[in-house]
C-alpha positions as a printed Julia matrix, in Angstrom:
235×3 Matrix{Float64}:
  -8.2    25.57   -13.13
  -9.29   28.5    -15.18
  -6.22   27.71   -17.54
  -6.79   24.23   -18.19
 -10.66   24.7    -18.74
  -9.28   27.39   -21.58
  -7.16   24.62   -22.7
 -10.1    22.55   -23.06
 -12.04   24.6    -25.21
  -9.6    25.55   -27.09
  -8.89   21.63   -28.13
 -12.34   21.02   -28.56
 -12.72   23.86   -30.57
  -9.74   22.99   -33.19
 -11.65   19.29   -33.38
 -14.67   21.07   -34.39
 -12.98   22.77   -36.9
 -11.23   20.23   -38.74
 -14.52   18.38   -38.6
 -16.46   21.13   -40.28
 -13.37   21.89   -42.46
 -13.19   18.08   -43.52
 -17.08   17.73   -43.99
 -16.92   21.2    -46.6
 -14.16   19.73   -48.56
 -15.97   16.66   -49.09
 -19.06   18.29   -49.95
 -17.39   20.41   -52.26
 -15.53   17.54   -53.83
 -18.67   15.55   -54.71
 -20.56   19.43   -55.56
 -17.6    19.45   -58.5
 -17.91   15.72   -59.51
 -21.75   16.58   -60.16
 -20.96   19.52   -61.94
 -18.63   18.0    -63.9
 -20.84   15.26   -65.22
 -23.08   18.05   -65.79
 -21.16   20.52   -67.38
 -19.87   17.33   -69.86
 -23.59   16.63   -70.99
 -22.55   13.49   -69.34
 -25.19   12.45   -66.84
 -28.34   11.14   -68.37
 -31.86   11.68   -66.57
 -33.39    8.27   -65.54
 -36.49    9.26   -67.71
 -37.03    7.67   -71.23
 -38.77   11.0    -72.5
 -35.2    12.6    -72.55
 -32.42   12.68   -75.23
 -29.54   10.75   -75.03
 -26.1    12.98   -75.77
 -24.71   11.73   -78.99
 -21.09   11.26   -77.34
 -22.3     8.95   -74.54
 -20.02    6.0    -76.23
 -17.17    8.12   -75.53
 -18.03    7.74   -71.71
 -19.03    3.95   -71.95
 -16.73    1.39   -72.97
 -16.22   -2.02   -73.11
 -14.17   -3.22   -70.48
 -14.78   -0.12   -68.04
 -16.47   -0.29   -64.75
 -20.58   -1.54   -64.69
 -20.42    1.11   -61.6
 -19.32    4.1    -63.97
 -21.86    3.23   -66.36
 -24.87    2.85   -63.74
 -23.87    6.41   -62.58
 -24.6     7.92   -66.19
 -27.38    6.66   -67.36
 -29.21    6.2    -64.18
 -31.84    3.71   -63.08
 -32.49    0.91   -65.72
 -35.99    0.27   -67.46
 -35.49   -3.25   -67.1
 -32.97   -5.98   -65.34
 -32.46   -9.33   -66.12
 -29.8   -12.1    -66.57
 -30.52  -14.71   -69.15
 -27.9   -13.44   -72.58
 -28.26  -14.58   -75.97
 -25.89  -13.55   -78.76
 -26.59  -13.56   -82.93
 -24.28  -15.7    -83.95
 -24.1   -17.98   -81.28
 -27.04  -20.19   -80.17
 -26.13  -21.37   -76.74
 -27.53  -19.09   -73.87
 -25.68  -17.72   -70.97
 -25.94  -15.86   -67.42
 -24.76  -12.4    -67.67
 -25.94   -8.82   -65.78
 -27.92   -7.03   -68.59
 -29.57   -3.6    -67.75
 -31.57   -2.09   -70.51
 -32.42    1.78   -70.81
 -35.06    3.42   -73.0
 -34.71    6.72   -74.33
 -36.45    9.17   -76.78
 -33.8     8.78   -79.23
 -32.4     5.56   -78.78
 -32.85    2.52   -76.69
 -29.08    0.92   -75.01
 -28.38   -2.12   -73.33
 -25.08   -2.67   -71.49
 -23.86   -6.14   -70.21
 -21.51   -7.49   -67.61
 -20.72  -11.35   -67.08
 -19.04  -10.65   -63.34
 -20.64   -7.45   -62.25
 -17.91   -5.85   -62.38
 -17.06   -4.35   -66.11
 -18.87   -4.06   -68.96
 -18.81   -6.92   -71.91
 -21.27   -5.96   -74.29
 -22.8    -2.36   -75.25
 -25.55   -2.05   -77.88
 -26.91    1.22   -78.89
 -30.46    0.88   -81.11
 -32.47    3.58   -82.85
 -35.76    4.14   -81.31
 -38.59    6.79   -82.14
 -36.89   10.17   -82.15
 -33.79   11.46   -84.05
 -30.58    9.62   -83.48
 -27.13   10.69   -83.79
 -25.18    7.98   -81.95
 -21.05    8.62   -82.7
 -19.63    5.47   -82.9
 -15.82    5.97   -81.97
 -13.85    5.02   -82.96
 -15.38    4.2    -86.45
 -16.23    7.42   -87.7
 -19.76    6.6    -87.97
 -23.08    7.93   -86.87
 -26.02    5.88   -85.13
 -28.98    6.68   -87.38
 -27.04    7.91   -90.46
 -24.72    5.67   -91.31
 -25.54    2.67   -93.68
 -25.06   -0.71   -93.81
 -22.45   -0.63   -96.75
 -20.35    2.63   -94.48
 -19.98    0.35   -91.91
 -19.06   -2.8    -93.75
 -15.95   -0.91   -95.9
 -14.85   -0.17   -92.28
 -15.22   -2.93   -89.89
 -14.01   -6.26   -91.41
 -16.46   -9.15   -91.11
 -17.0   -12.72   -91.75
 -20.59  -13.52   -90.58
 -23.62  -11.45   -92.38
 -26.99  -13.44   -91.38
 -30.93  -12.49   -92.15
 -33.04  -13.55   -89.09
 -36.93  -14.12   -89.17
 -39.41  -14.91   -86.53
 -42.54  -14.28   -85.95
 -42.25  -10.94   -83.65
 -39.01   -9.41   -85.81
 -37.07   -9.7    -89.17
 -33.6    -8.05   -89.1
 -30.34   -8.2    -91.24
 -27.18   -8.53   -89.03
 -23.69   -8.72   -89.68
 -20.55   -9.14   -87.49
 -16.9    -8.14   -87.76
 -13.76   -6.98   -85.49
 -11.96   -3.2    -85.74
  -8.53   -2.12   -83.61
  -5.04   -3.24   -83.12
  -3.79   -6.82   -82.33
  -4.87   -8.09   -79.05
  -7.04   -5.24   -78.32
  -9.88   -5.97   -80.88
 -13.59   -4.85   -80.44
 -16.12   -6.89   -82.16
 -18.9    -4.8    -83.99
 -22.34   -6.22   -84.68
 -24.81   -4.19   -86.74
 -27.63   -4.35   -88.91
 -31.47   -2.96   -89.77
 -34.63   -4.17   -89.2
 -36.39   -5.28   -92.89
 -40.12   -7.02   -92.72
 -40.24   -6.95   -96.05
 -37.55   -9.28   -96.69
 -37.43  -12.87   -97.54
 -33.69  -14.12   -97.03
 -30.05  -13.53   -97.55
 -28.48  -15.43  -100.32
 -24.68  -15.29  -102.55
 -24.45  -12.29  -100.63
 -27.78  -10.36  -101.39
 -31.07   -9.64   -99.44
 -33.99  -10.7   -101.36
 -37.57   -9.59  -100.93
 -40.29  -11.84  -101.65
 -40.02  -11.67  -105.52
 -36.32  -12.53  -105.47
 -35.1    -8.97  -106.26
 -32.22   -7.59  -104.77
 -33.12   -4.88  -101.9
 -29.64   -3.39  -101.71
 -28.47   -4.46   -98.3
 -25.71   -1.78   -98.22
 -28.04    1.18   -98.7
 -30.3     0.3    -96.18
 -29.59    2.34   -92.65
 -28.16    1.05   -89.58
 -30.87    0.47   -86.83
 -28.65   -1.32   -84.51
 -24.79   -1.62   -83.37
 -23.54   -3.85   -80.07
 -19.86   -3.3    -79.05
 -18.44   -6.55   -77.36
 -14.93   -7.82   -76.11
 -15.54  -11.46   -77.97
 -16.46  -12.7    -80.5
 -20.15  -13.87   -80.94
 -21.25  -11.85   -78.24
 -23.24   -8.88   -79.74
 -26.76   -8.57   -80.52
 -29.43   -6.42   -81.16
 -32.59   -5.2    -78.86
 -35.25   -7.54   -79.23
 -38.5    -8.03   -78.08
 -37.54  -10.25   -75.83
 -35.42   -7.54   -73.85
 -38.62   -6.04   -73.53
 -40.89   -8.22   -72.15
């Protein structure tokens, strides 16, 4: 009796090992996950007085799991579903989750839930230094006229309403049948419209389009799909 009660314990013992040894691997597993997110400047603080790292496009693409990107950068600022694109009037349903921070505001949308479509990256208050891979551009320094000589495009457009004036333009960058579509442009109250290829102010002179920073850029998997951060994505 004494022999199989030792038998016993001894069985219930190993269990209670490989429980506890199981239970410290995963911890340690999902310790080093955090760390490494942490040591890579990767995860982003869900708190819009923080700065953004200026690789974080490196770590969000297009095409790439909404999941991923919800783990860096955190809890949204706002959710909502109704998409609108520049070039394209018609609305659509899609998952957009916008995120504010100190030195840039970013916007990431998925149609399915599942990956991300679109990715737009805008300027706000503090200092930005966006990379844009793989264009060889930065958020906040580059200007309109870098971008352009890069990223072929077709559609350049001046919009005006009564809450915002901007100057957009669209074009595609990468190999055959893995294009990205690029939409990018600056903010300019002062202007009147965009005509034989020229932004004009009010007295008709020319206010040099291609000198003029970049406040915006939107990364999408189609075309007609970018845009920038509006008011609207505010409200």
């Amino acid at each position: 009796m004494d022999f199989i009660c030792s038998n016993i314990i001894s069985i219930i013992a190993i269990i209670i090992a490989c429980y506890a040894a199981y239970f410290a691997r995963q911890s340690f597993l999902h310790k080093s996950y955090d760390e490494k997110l942490a040591k890579n400047n990767i995860l982003i603080p869900a708190d819009s007085g923080k700065n953004i790292p200026s690789d974080i496009l490196y770590h969000l693409n297009v095409n790439s799991s909404l999941d991923s990107a919800k783990t860096i950068l955190g809890n949204p600022f706002r959710m909502f579903t109704n998409g609108y694109s520049l070039f394209n009037n018609d609305s659509f349903n899609t998952n957009a989750l916008l995120y504010t921070f100190k030195n840039c505001d970013i916007l990431i949308e998925s149609d399915d839930g599942k990956v991300l479509h679109m990715i737009a990256v805008q300027t706000s208050f503090g200092e930005c230094d966006i990379e844009i891979p793989p264009l060889g551009v930065i958020l906040g320094k580059a200007r309109i006229g870098d971008l352009s000589k890069v990223c072929g495009f077709d559609k350049a457009e001046y919009f005006r309403s009564s809450k915002d004036a901007y100057f957009a333009m669209e074009g595609y960058f990468g190999n055959f049948g893995y294009y990205r579509y690029y939409t990018f442009g600056c903010y300019c109250t002062n202007a009147k419209k965009f005509e034989d290829g020229k932004l004009l102010d009010f007295e008709e002179a020319d206010m040099k389009v291609e000198d003029m920073l970049i406040d915006f850029i939107a990364i999408s998997d189609s075309e007609n799909r970018g845009h920038n951060i509006d008011y609207r994505s505010f409200r």
